[in-house]
C-alpha positions in Angstrom: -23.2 18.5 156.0 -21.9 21.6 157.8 -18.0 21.6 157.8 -16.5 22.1 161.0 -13.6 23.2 162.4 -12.4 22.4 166.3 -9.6 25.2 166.9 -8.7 27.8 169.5 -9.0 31.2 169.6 -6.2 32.8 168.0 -6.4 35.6 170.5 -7.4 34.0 174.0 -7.1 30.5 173.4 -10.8 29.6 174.1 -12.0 26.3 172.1 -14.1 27.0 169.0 -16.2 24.6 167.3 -16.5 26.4 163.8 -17.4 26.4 160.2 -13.9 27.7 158.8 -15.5 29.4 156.0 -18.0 31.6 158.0 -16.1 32.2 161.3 -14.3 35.3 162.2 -10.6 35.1 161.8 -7.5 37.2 161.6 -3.9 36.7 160.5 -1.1 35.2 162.5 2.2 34.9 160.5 -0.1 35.2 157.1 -2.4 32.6 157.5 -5.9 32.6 158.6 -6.9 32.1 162.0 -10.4 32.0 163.9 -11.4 33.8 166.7 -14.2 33.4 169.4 -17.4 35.1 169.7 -16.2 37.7 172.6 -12.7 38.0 171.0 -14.6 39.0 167.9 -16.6 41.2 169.8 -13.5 42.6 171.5 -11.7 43.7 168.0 -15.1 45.3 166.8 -14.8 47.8 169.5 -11.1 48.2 169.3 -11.0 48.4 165.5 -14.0 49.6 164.5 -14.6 52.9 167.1 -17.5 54.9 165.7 -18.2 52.7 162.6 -20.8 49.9 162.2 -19.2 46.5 163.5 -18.4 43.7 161.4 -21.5 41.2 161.9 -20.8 37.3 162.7 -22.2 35.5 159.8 -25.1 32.9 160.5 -23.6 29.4 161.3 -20.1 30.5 161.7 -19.8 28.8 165.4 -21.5 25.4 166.0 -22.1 24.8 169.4 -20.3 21.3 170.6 -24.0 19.5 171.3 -24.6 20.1 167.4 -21.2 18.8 166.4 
């Protein structure tokens, strides 16, 4: 069984159906906190200019019809 995670986006707010130990996440007061796909997506070119992005692991968001 797949473990999953219904959050929001700690950036936008978007709901994310997850697997908390694939999904992309930063820190917000020290503790881990997932982000969406385009929020993801977002930091990767704000944070990583010129260098290879940081990949979104396989099975780290779950669409809702799979949960």
């Amino acid at each position: 069984m797949i473990p999953m995670l219904i959050t929001d986006c700690a950036a936008c707010g978007v709901r994310v159906f997850c697997d908390p130990d694939r999904v992309p996440s930063i820190r917000v007061n020290g503790e881990r906190a997932a982000i969406c796909r385009a929020c993801h997506a977002r930091w990767n070119e704000i944070h990583r200019a010129g260098l290879e992005p940081t990949l979104v692991l396989p099975g780290a968001y779950i669409e809702p019809d799979e949960a």
